[in-house]
VOPAGU-2260 file (C-alpha; in pm, 1 decimal, decimal comma):
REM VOPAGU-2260
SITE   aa  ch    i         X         Y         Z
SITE  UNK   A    0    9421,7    7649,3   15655,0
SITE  UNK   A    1    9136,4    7922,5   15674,9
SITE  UNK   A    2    8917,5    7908,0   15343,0
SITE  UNK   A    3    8614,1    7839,5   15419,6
SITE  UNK   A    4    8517,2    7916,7   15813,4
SITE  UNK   A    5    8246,1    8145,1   15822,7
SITE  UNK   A    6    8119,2    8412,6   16063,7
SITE  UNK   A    7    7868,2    8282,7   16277,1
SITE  UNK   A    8    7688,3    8621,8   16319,0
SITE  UNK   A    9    7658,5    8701,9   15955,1
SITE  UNK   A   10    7702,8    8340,7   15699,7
SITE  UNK   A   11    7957,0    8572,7   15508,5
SITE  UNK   A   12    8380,1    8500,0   15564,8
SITE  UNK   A   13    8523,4    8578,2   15897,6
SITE  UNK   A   14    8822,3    8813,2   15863,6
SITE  UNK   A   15    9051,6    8515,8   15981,2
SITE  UNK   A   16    8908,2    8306,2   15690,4
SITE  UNK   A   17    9018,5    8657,1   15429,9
SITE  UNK   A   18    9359,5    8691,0   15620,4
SITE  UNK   A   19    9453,9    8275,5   15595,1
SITE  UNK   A   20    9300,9    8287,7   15201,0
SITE  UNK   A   21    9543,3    8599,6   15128,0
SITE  UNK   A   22    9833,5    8425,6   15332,1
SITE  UNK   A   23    9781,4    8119,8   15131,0
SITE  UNK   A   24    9756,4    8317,7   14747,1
SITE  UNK   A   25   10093,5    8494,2   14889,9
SITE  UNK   A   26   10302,7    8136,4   14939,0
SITE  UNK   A   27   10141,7    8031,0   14599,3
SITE  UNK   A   28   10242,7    8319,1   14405,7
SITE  UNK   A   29   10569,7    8322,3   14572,1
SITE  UNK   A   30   10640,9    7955,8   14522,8
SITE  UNK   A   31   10522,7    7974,8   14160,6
SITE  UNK   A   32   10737,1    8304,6   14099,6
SITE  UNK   A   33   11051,7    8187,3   14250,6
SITE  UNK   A   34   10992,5    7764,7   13992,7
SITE  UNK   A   35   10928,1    7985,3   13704,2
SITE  UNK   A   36   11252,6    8162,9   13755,3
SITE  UNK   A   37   11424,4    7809,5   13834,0
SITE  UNK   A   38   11258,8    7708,7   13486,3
SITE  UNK   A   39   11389,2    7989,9   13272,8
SITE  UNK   A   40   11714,3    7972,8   13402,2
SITE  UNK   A   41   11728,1    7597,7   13301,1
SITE  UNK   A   42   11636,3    7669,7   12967,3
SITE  UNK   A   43   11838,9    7990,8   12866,0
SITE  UNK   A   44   12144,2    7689,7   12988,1
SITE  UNK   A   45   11976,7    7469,2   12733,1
SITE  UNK   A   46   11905,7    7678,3   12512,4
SITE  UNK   A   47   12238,2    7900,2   12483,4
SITE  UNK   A   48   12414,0    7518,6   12445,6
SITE  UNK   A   49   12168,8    7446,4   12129,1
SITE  UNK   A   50   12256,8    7756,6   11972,1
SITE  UNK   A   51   12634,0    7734,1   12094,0
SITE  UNK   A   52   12629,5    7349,9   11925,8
SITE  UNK   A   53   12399,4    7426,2   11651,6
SITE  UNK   A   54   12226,3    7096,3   11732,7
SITE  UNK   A   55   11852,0    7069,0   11828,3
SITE  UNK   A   56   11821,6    6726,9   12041,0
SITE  UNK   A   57   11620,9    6444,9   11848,8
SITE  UNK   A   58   11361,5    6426,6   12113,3
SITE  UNK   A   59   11257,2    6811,1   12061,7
SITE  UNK   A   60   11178,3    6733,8   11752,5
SITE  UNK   A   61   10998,1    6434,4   11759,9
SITE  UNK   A   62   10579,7    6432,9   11797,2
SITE  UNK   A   63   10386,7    6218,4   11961,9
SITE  UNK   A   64   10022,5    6118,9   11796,7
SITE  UNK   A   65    9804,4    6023,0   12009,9
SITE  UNK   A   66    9366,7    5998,5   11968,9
SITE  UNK   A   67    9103,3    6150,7   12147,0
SITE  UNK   A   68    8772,8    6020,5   12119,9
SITE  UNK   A   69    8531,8    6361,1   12053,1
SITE  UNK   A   70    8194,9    6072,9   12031,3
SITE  UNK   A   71    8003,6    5816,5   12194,1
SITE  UNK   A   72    8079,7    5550,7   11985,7
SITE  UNK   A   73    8430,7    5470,4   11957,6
SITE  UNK   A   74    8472,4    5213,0   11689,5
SITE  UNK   A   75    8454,2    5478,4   11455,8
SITE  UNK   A   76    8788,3    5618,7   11312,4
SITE  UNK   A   77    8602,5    5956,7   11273,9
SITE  UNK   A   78    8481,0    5985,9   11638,1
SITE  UNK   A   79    8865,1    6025,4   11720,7
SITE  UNK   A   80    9078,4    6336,0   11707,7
SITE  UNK   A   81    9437,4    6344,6   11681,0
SITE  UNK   A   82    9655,8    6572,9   11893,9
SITE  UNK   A   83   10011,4    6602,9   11826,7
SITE  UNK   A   84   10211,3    6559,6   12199,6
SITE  UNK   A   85   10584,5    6748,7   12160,7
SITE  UNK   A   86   10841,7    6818,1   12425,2
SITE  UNK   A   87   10807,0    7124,7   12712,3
SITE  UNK   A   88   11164,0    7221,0   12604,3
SITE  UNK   A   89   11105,7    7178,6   12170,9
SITE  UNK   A   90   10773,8    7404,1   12184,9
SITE  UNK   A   91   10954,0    7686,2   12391,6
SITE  UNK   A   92   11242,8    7672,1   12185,1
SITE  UNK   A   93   11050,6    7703,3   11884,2
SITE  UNK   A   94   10816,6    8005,8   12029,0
SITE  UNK   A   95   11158,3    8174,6   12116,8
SITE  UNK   A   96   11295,4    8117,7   11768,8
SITE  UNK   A   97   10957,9    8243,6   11609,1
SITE  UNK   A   98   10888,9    8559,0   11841,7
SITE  UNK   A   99   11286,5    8630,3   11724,2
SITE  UNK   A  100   11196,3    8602,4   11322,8
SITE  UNK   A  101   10904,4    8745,0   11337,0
SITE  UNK   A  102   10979,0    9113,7   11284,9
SITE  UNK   A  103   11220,5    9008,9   11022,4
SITE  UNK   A  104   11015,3    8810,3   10845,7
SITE  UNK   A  105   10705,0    9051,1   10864,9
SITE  UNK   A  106   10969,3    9347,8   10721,9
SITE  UNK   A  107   10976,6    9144,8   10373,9
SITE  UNK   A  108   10612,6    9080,0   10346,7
SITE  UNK   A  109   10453,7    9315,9   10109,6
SITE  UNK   A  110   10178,7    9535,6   10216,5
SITE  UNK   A  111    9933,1    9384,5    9987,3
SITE  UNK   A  112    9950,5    9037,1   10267,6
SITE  UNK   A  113    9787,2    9116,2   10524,9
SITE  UNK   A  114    9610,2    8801,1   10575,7
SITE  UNK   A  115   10018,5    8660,4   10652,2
SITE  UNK   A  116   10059,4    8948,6   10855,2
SITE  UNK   A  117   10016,3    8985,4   11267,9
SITE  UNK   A  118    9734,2    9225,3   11382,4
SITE  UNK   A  119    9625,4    9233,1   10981,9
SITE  UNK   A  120    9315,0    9102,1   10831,3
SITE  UNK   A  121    9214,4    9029,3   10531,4
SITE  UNK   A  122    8881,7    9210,9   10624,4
SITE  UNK   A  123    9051,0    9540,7   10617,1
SITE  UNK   A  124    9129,8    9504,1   10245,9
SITE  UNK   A  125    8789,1    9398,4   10169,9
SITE  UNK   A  126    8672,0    9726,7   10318,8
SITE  UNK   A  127    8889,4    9948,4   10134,6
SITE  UNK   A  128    8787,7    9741,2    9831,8
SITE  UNK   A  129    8432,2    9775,9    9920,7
SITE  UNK   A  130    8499,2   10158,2    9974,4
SITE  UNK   A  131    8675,9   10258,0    9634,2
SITE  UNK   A  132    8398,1   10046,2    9477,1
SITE  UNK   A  133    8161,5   10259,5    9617,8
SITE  UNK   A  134    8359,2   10613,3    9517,3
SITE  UNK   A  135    8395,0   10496,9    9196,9
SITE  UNK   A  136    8011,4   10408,5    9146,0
SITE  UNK   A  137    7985,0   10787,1    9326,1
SITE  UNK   A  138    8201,9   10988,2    9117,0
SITE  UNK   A  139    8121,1   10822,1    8790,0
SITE  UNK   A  140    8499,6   10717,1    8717,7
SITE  UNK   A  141    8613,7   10377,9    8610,8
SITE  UNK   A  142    8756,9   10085,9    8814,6
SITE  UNK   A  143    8915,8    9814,2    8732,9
SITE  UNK   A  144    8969,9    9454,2    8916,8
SITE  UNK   A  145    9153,7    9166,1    8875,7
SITE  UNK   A  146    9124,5    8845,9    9091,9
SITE  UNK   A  147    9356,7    8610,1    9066,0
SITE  UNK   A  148    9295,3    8214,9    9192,8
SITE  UNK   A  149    9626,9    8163,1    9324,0
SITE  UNK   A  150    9585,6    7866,0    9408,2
SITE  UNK   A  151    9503,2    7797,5    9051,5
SITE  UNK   A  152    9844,6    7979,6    8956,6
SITE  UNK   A  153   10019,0    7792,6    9136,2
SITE  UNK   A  154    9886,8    7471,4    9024,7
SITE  UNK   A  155    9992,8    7568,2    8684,9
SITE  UNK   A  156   10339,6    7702,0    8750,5
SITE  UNK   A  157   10419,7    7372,4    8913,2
SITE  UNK   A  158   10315,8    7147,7    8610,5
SITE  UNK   A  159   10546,0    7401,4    8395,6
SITE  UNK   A  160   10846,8    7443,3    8623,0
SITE  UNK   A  161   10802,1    7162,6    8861,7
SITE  UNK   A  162   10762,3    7138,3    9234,5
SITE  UNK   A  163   11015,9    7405,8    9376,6
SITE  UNK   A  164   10885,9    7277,2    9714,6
SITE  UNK   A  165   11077,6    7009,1    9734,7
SITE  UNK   A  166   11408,6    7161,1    9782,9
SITE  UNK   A  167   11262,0    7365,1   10135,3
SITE  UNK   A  168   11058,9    7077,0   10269,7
């Protein structure tokens, strides 16, 4: 292997050391090319038998806690972090099945959500806000605003009609 034999003329990279370093990125990327092919092919077999069977194995779903420590001293609870640890297989299977709802999903969202929406921010309504606020002040005319504390609504809709979430979750 070439990488690092240097001229002896000029301290910079003999063209043998460029020629073995692009030789050697060539095998990589072929080698990596040709597994990641081997790997999608072994889980479009998985996959297709999931959806074919309707059954998700048990070990895709389950998670795995496990603690970091983010401080120096470790014997307390909050210098730890917990990372949830699931299944290769279970996390691509999920991306697939939310890259394939996604459109669908984003078709029944109103307009007014783009905070829920991809490529949307909230920060775009606030401008337009901002904007008409400012027209109206210019042309004299009358605006009217309502904010509503959802989460405040929904508090109080759940007391009345009781928790609707329980039949999703």
């Amino acid at each position: 292997m070439l990488l690092h034999q240097r001229s002896k003329k000029s301290g910079c990279p003999s063209d043998k050391s460029i020629v073995g370093r692009q030789q050697n990125l060539a095998i990589y990327q072929q080698k990596h090319r040709s597994q990641t092919k081997l790997t999608a092919k072994m889980l479009h077999v998985l996959f297709r038998k999931v959806w074919e069977e309707e059954q998700v194995p048990t070990g895709w779903k389950e998670e795995q806690l496990s603690k970091i420590p983010k401080k120096e001293d470790l014997n307390k609870c909050e210098n730890y972090r917990d990372i949830t640890l699931l299944l290769v297989p279970g996390k691509v299977l999920n991306r697939v099945l939310l890259n394939r709802m996604e459109d669908a999903v984003d078709a029944q969202i109103r307009g007014q959500q783009d905070g829920l929406r991809k490529d949307r921010l909230c920060t775009d309504q606030i401008a337009t806000l901002r904007i008409t606020a400012e027209q109206s002040v210019e042309w004299n005319s009358s605006l009217y605003i309502n904010f509503i504390d959802y989460e405040k609504d929904l508090t109080m809709w759940i007391e009345h009609h009781g928790n609707f979430f329980g039949t999703i979750v």
